[in-house]
C-alpha positions as CSV (number, residue, x, y, z in Angstrom):
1,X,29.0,-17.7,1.3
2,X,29.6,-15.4,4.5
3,X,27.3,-12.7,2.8
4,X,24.3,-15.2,1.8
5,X,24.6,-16.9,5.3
6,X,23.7,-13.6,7.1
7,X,20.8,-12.8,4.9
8,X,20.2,-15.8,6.1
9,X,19.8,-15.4,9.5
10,X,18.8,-11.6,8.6
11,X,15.5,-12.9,7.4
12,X,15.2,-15.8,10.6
13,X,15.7,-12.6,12.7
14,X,13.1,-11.1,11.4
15,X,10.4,-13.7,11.8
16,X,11.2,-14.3,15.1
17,X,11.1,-10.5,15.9
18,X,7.8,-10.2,14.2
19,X,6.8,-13.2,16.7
20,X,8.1,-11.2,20.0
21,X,6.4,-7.9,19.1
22,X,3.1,-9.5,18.5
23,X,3.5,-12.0,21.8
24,X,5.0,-9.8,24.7
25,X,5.0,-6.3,23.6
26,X,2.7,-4.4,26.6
27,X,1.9,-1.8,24.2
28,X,0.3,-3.9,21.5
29,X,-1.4,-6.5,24.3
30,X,-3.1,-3.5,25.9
31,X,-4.6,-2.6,22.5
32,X,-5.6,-6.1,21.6
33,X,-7.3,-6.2,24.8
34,X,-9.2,-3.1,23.9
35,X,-10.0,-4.0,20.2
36,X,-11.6,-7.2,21.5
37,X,-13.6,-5.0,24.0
38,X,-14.8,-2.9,21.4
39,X,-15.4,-6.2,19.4
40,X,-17.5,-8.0,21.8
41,X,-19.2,-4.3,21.8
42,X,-20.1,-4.3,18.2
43,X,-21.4,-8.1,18.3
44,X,-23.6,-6.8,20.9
45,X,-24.8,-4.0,18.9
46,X,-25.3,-6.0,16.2
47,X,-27.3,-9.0,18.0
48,X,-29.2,-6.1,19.6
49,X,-30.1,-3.9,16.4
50,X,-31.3,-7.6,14.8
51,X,-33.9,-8.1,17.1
52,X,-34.9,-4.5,17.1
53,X,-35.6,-5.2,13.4
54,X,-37.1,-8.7,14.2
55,X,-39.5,-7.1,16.5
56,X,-40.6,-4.2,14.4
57,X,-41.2,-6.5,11.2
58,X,-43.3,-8.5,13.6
59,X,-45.4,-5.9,14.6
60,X,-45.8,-4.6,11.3
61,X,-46.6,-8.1,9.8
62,X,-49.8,-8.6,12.4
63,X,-51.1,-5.3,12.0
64,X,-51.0,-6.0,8.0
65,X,-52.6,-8.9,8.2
66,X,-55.1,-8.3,10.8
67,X,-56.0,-5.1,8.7
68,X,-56.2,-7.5,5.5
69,X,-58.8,-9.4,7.2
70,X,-60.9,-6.8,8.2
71,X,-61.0,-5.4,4.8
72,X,-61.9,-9.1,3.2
73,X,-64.9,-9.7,6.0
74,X,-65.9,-5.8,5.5
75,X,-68.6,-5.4,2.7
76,X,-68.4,-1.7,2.5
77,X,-66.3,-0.7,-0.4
78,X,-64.8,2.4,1.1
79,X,-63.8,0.2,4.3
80,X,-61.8,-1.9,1.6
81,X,-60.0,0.2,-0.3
82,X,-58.9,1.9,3.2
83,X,-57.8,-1.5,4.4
84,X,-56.0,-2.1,1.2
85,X,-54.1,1.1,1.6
86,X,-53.3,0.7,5.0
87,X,-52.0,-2.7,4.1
88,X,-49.8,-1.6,0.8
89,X,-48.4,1.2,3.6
90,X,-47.3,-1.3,6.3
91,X,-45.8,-3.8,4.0
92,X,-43.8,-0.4,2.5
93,X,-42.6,0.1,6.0
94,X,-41.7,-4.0,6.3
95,X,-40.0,-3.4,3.1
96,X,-37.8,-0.5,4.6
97,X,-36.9,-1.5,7.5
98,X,-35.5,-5.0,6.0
99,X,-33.2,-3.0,3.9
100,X,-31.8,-1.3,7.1
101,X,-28.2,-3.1,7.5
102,X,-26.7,-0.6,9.9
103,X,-27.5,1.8,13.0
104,X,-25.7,4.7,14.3
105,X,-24.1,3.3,17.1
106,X,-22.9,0.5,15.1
107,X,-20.9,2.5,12.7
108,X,-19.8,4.6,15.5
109,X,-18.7,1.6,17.0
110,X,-17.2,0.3,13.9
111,X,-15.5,3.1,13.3
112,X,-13.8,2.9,16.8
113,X,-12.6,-0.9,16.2
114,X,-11.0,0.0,12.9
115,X,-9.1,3.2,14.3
116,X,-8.0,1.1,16.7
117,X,-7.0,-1.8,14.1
118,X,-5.0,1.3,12.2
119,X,-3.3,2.4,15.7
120,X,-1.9,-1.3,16.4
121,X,-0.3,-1.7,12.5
122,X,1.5,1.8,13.4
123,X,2.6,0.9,16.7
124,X,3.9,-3.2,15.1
125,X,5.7,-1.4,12.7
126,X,7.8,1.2,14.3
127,X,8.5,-1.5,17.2
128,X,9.2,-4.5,14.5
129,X,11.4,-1.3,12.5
130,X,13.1,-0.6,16.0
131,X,14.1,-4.0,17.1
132,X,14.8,-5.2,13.4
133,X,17.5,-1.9,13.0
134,X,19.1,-3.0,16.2
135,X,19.7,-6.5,14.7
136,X,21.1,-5.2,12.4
137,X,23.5,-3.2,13.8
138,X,24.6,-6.5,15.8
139,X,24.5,-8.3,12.9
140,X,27.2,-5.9,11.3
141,X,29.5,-5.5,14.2
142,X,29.5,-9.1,14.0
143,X,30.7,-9.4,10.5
144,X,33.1,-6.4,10.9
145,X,34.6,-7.5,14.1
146,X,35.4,-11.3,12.4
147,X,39.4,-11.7,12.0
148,X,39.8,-12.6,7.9
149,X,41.1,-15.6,7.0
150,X,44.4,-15.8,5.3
151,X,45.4,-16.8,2.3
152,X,47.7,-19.6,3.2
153,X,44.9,-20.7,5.7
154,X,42.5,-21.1,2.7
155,X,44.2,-23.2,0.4
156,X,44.7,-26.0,3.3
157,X,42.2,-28.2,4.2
158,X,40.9,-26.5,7.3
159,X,37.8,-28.0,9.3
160,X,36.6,-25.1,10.0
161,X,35.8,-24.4,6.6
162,X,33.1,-26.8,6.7
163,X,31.9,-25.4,9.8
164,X,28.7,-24.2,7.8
165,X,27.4,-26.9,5.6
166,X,28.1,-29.0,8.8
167,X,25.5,-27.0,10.7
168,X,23.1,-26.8,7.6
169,X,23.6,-31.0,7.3
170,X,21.9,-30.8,10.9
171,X,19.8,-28.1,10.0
172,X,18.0,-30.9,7.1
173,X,18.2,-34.0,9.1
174,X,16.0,-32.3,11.6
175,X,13.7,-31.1,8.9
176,X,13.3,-34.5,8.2
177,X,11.5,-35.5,11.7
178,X,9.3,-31.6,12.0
179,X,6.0,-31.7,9.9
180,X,5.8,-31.0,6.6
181,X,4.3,-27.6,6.8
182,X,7.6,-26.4,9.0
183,X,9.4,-28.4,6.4
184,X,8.3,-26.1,3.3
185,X,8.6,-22.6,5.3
186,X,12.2,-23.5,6.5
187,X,13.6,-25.3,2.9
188,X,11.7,-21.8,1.1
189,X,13.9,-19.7,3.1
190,X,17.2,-22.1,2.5
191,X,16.0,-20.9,-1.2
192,X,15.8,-17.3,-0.7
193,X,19.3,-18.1,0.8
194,X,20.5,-19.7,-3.1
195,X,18.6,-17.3,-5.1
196,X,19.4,-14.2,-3.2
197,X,20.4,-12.0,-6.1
198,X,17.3,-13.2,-8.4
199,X,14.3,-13.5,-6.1
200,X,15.0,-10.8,-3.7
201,X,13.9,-7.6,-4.4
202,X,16.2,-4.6,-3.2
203,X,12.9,-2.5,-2.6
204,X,11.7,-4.7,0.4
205,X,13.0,-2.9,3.5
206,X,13.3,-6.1,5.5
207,X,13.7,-8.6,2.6
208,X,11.1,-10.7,1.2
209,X,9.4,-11.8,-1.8
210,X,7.3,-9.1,-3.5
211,X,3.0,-9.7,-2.8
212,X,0.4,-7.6,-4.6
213,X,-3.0,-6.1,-2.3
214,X,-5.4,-4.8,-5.1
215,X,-8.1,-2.9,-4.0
216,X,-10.9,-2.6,-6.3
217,X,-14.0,-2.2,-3.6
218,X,-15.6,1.3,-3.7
219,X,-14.3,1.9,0.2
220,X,-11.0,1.6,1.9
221,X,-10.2,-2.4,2.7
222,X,-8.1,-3.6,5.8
223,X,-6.1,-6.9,4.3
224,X,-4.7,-9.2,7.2
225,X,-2.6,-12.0,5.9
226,X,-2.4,-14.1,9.1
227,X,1.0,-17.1,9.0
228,X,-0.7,-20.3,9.2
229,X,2.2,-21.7,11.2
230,X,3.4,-19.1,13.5
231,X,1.9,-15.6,14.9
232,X,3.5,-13.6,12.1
233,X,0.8,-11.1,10.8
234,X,1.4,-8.9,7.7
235,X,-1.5,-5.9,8.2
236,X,-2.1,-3.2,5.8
237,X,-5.0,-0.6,4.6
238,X,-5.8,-0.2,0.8
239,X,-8.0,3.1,-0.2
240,X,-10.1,2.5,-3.4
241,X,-8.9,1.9,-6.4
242,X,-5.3,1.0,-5.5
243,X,-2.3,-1.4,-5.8
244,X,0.2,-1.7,-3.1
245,X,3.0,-3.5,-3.0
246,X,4.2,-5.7,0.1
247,X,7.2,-7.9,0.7
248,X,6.6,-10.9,3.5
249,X,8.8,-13.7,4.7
250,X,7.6,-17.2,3.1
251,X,5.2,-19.5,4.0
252,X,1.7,-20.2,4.1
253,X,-0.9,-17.6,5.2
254,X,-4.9,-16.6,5.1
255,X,-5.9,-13.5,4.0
256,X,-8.6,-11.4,6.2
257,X,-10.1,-8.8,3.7
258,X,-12.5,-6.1,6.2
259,X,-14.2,-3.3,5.5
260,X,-15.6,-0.8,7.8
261,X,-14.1,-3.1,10.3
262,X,-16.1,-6.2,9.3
263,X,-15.0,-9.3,8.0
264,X,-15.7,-9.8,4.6
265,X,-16.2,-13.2,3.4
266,X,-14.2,-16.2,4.1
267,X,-10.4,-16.2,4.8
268,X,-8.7,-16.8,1.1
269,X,-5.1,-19.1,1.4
270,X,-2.0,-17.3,0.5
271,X,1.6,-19.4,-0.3
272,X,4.7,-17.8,-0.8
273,X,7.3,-20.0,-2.1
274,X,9.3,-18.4,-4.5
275,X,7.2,-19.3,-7.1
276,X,6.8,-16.2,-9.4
277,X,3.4,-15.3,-10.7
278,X,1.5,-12.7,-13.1
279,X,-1.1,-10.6,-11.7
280,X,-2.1,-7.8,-14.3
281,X,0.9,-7.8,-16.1
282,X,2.9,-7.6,-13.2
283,X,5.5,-9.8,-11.6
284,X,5.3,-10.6,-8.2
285,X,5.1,-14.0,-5.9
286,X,1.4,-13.8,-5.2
287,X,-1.4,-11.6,-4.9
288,X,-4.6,-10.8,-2.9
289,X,-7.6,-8.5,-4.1
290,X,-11.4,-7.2,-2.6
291,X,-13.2,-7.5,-5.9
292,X,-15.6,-4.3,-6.6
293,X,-18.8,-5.9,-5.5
């Protein structure tokens, strides 16, 4: 009971870190003030480079017509076979420039926002890693440092041995008054607490059920799985072609999927509740994907 208890609060630990590094670190603020500067930069950009294309088109589009005309009112045959090319060539251009979707300072641009997306997943990591290691090492000085009970003490009927399931009685009747999505995240991670040995996969550093991020988009893909409930943020990059393998804390989330730094489509819902799944012949407790096209 003692060892499942301080998974227990392992794993709460954990969240709340996750919660601290994101809110108050000044390392991490200072970057999220800068990606939303280059953010604002690139909607900008992009605004700008739309209008640039508008404009052209426009252009374009009256000369075509107006040469169209000429050629239609003109009764030399030579004038209207040179209309008629002039008009195929500016509705080629029209056509080109429709099919532009980028410029160079966007994807310079682009390319800034998403180094700087990379830079504040390393720097959340090693501080989350840092913090979560010194819990740790509280949490075992605690346990190591706790005067055993003895023997004679355990057979009687000592209060204190209900010391636990009196704090967890609490625990549920508060439950009972939250809302129900705090309701599911905490009674999921009562569950991790029961199935400990069967659900809990050794290979998760920090403990957690097992998710799947498949890749199969010609370009590298940035997945953001965002907590629904709290400002815990799971962040990872995915190169072409590739599987990886994440463990998270329960709960509900919504997966970002971007590429070259750009949202691609809408947000997809995520819940991990210890409900086991398949995804290609593969055990895990849910998965997200970027499909190829």
């Amino acid at each position: 009971m003692k060892t499942s208890f301080v998974v227990f609060v392992t794993l709460m630990i954990v969240a709340i870190i996750s919660q601290s590094v994101v809110a108050q670190t000044p390392a991490l603020n200072l970057l999220e003030g800068k990606i939303k500067e280059v953010s604002a930069n690139l909607e900008k950009a992009e605004k700008s480079f739309e209008l640039e294309k508008a404009r052209q088109k426009f252009d374009l589009q009256k000369q075509s017509k107006k040469t169209e005309m000429k050629g239609l009112r003109s009764n030399d045959p030579a004038e209207r076979e040179a209309a008629a090319l002039t008009v195929k060539s500016l509705n080629s251009q029209i056509d080109s420039i429709s099919k532009i979707e980028t410029s160079a300072d966007i994807q310079a641009i682009t390319k800034t926002l998403y180094e700087l997306q990379q830079r504040k997943i390393v720097i959340f990591n090693e501080e989350l890693a840092a913090k979560i290691a010194k819990s740790d090492i509280n949490i075992a000085t605690t346990a190591k440092d706790e005067p055993a009970p003895a023997v004679a003490e355990e057979k009687q009927d000592d209060p204190y041995d209900r010391k636990i399931p009196t704090r967890l009685t609490k625990l549920n009747r508060n439950q009972r008054s939250r809302s129900h999505e705090v309701r599911v995240d905490e009674l999921v991670i009562s569950q991790i607490e029961n199935n400990i040995s069967s659900q809990m996969t050794p290979a998760g550093q920090n403990g957690g059920y097992k998710v799947i991020f498949d890749n199969m988009y010609s370009q590298p893909v940035n997945f953001i799985a965002r907590s629904t409930s709290s400002s815990v943020k799971v962040a990872l990059v995915v190169e072409p072609g590739v599987m990886r393998t994440k463990y998270m804390l329960p709960g509900k989330y919504m997966v970002e999927i971007y590429i070259n730094g750009r949202l691609s489509g809408k947000p997809m819902p995520m819940t991990i509740d210890g409900q086991e799944c398949d995804y290609k012949g593969i055990a895990c407790f849910n998965y997200a994907f970027a499909p190829k096209f």
